[in-house]
N, C-alpha and C positions, 0 to 999 in steps of 0.2 A: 504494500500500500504506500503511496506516495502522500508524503503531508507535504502543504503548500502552504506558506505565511507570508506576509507581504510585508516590506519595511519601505516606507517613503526615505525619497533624497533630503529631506528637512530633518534629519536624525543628524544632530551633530557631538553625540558621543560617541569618538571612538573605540570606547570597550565596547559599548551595546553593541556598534557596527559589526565589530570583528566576533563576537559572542555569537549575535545573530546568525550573519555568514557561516560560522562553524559547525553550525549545528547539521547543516543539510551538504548531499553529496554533490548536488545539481545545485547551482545559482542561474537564474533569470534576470538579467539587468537592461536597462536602455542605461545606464550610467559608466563610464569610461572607469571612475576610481572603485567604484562597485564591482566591477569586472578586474580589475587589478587586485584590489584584497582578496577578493576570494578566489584567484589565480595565486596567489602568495600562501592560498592557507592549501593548495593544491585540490579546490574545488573545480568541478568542469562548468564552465560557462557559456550560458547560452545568452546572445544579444537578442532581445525583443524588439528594439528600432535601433537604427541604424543613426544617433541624433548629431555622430562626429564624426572627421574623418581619422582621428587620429586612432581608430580600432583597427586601421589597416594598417600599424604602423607596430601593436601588439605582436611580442615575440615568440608569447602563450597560444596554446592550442584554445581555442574558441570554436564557438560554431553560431552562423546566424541563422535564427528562426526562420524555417520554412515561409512561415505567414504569420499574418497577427490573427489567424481565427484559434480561439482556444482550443478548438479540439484539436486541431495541426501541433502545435503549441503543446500540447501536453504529449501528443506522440513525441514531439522532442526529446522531451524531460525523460521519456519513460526511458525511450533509447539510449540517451547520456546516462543514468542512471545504472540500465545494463553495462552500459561500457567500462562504467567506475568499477564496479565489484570484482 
């Protein structure tokens, strides 16, 4: 079973951040530093939007979302998730 929680980019504690992030195998981010901590904590990362370019510039294995429809979208997660284990 996959749990799913959601943390807004208006979180400006860094322990919760990285707390947060640790907890799960899969991150889902549209956020650049988002994608970089939980690349750091060796979570797999999936981008939901595409909002910079500088994700092309990422040295980390990432993968961007198929689509923005959620059931596409959570095929992602399921698949990163197999891949982690």
């Amino acid at each position: 079973m996959l749990l799913c929680q959601v943390m807004l980019n208006s979180e400006r504690n860094i322990t919760k951040v990285l707390q947060f992030l640790g907890r799960f195998q899969v991150v889902v981010t549209s956020s650049y530093h988002g994608a970089l901590w939980a690349m750091y904590l060796g979570k797999r990362v999936i981008f939901y939007q595409k909002l910079t370019a500088k994700l092309d510039l990422m040295r980390y294995e990432h993968t961007m979302a198929t689509s923005a429809n959620k059931r596409l979208l959570f095929s992602d997660v399921q698949t990163a998730a197999a891949v982690s284990r």
